[in-house]
Structures are given as structure tokens and as C-alpha cells.
C-alpha positions in Angstrom: 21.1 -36.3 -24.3 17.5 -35.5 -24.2 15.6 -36.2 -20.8 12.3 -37.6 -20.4 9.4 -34.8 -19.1 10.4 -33.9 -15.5 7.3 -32.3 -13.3 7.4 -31.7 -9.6 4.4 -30.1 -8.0 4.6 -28.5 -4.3 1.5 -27.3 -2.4 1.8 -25.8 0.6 -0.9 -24.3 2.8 -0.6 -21.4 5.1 -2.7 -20.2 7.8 -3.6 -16.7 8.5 -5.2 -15.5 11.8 -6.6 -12.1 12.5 -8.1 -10.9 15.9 -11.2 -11.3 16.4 -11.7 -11.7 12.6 -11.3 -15.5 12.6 -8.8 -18.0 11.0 -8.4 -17.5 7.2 -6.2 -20.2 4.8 -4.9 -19.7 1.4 -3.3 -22.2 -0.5 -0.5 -21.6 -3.0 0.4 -24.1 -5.2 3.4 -24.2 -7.7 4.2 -25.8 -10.8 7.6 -26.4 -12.1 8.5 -28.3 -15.3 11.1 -29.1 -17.9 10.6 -30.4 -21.1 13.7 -29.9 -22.9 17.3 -30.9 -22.3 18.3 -28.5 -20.3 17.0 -28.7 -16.9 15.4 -25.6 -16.0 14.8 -24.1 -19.0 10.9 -23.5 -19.8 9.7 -24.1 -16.2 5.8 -22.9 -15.6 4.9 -21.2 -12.4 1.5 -20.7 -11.5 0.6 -18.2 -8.6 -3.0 -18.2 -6.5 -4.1 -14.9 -5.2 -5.5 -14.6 -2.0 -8.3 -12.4 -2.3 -9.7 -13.2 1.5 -7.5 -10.2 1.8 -10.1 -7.7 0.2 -12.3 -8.6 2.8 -10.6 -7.7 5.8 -10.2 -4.1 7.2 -6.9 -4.0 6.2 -7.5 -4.7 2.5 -10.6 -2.4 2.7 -8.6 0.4 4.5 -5.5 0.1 1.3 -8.4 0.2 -1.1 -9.8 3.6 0.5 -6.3 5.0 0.5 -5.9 4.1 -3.2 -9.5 6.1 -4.3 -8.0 8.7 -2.0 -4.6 9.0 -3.7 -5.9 8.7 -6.9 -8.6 11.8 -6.8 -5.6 13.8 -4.9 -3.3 13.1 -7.5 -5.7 13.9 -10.7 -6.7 16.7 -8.8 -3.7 18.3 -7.8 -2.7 17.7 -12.0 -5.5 19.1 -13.2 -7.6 20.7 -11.0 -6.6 24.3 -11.9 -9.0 24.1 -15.2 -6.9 21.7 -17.0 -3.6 23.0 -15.4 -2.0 21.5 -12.0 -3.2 23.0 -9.0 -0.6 24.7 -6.7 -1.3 23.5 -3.3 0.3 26.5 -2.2 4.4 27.9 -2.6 6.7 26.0 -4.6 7.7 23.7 -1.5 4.3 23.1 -0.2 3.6 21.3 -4.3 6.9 20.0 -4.2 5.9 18.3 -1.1 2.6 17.4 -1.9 3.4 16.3 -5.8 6.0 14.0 -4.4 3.8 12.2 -2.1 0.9 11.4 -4.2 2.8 10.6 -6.3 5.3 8.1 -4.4 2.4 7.0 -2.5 0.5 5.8 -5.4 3.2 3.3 -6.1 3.7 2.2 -2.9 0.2 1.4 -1.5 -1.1 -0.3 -4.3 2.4 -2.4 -4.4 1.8 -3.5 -0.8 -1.5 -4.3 -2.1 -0.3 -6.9 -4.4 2.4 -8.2 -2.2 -1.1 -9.0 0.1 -2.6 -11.2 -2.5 0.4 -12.6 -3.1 0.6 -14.0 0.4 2.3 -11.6 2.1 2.2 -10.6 5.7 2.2 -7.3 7.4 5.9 -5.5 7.9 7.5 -3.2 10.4 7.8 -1.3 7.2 4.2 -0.8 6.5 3.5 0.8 10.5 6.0 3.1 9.2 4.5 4.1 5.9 1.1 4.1 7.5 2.3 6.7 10.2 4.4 8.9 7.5 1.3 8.7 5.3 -1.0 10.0 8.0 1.4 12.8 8.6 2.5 14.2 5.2 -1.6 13.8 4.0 -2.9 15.8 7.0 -0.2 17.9 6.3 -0.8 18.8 2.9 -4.8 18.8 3.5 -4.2 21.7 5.8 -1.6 23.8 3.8 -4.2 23.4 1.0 -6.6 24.9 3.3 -4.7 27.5 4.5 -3.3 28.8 1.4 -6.5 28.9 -0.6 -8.9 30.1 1.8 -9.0 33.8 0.7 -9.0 32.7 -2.7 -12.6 33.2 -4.8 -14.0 31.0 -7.3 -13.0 28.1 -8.2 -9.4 28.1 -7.1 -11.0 28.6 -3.8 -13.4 25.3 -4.4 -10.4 23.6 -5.6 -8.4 24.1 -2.3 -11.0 23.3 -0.3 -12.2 19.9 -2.0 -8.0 18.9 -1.9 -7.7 19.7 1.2 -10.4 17.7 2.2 -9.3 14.6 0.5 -5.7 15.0 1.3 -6.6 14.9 5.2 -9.2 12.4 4.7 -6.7 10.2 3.1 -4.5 11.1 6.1 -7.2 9.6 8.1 -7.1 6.4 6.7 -4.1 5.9 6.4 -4.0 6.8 10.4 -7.1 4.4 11.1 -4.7 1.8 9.1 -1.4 2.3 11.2 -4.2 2.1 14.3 -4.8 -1.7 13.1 -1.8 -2.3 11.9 -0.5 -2.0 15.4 -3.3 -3.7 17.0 -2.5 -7.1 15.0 1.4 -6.9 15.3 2.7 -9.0 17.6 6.4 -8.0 18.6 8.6 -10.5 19.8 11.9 -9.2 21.7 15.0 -11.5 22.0 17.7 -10.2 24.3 21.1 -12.1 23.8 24.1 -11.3 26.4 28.0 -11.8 24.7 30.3 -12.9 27.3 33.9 -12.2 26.2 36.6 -13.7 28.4 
């Protein structure tokens, strides 16, 4: 039996804060319908991005790291005159291939998951940390490897190597800040067994 039109609309509102940056809202707001017989079927959603996001330093410092990342990568694929650059031996490219790569998807994914509404994870201080450390990493075996090289293999390492540990920077400068607005709570429970 055929149903009238059923809408419900929910708004809710959530406040952000930020240290010293001041109080931020967003407001997401969700549409669900029917308009069939079957409840459920052909709902709408709509989604509101938070934007106020790209105007913090966090936003700012994942935008960096994505310029970074993306030069890096198209860099280390074609930076060898059309052919992929060898950061250095076959583990050393291995290494660095798989993080520019891997990192590409996951920065600008915790990008979206920001405008989405999203908040900052334990997760994130991790990748942050591990992203300073395998950048700064590669940037110096790039360096290392190429710097009796002549020519343009030579200007290759060099410019990679820069980028890689300037990405390796900020992503550094972003676990710094991620830490400095993370508020930990610790709950100690006791089990008494008797």
C-alpha cells in the first residue's frame, strides 16, 4: 500500500575549539526522504563541508604536504628524462616509491575526512611522526646517493632530496601541533575479583 511523502530533517551543530585560534562552528545538516512504498528506498542526503578547516594551520600544513608529495612523486616517476628516477639501490626506491605513493592517498583522505567534520586521531600523530621520518629519510639517501653524480642526474637528486626532507619537515611541524591541541584523557579502572 503506497505511503504518503515521508521527510525528516535533523540539524545538528557542532562546535570546534582550537588554542589560541578561537571557537569555530560548522553546521551539518541532513536530509532523509521517501517517496515510494518502500520505506527507505530513494532517501537524499545532503553533506556541508567545513571549509573553516583550510584556514587553520592544520589544514594549511596537509595542503603543503600534498604540493610536497605530489612534486616528489612526479618527480621520482619522471624525473630521470621521462624515466623514473632511482633514489638510490633497489631498496632505497622501493622505500621511497612506496611512501609517496601510500602517502598520497592517505593525506589527502584525512583531508576530506576534515571537511567532513572530522576531528584529529591518535592515528594521525602517528602518521605525522612516520611521515617525518621516512621523508627525511629518503631526502637524505637521495642526497647521498647522487652527490657524485654530474649533470642532471646530479640536479635531479639534489632537487628530490630537497623536497623529500622538506616534506619531512612539514609533516614534522604538523605532528608538533598535532600534539599541542590533543588533549589525552587517561581512565584507570581497578577489577576486584573475589
Amino acid at each position: 500500500m503506497p505511503t504518503a511523502f515521508q521527510s525528516s530533517r535533523s540539524t545538528t551543530t557542532t562546535t570546534y575549539t582550537s588554542q589560541g585560534a578561537g571557537s569555530y562552528s560548522a553546521v551539518r545538516t541532513s536530509n532523509i526522504g521517501t517517496s515510494s512504498a518502500r520505506p527507505g528506498c530513494c532517501g537524499k542526503m545532503g553533506f556541508t563541508f567545513n571549509t573553516w578547516i583550510l584556514k587553520t594551520p592544520t589544514g594549511l600544513l596537509k595542503i603543503l604536504e600534498i604540493v610536497f608529495i605530489i612534486l616528489c612523486l612526479i618527480f621520482c616517476r619522471f624525473g630521470d628524462e621521462g624515466y623514473p628516477f632511482k633514489i638510490g639501490a633497489e631498496g632505497a626506491h622501493f622505500l621511497a616509491v612506496g611512501t609517496y605513493v601510500g602517502y598520497a592517498i592517505i593525506v589527502p583522505a584525512i583531508l576530506v575526512t576534515y571537511l567532513l567534520g572530522a576531528n584529529l586521531t591518535i592515528l594521525e600523530l602517528f602518521i605525522n611522526l612516520l611521515g617525518a621520518i621516512l621523508f627525511i629519510t629518503i631526502g637524505a639517501l637521495s642526497l647521498v646517493n647522487h652527490r657524485y653524480d654530474r649533470g642532471s642526474r646530479y640536479t635531479m637528486g639534489l632537487v628530490l632530496g630537497i623536497l623529500s626532507i622538506a616534506a619531512g619537515v612539514v609533516f614534522f611541524i604538523d605532528f608538533l601541533f598535532a600534539i599541542k591541541n590533543t588533549r589525552v584523557t587517561v581512565i584507570q579502572t581497578t577489577r576486584t575479583v573475589g
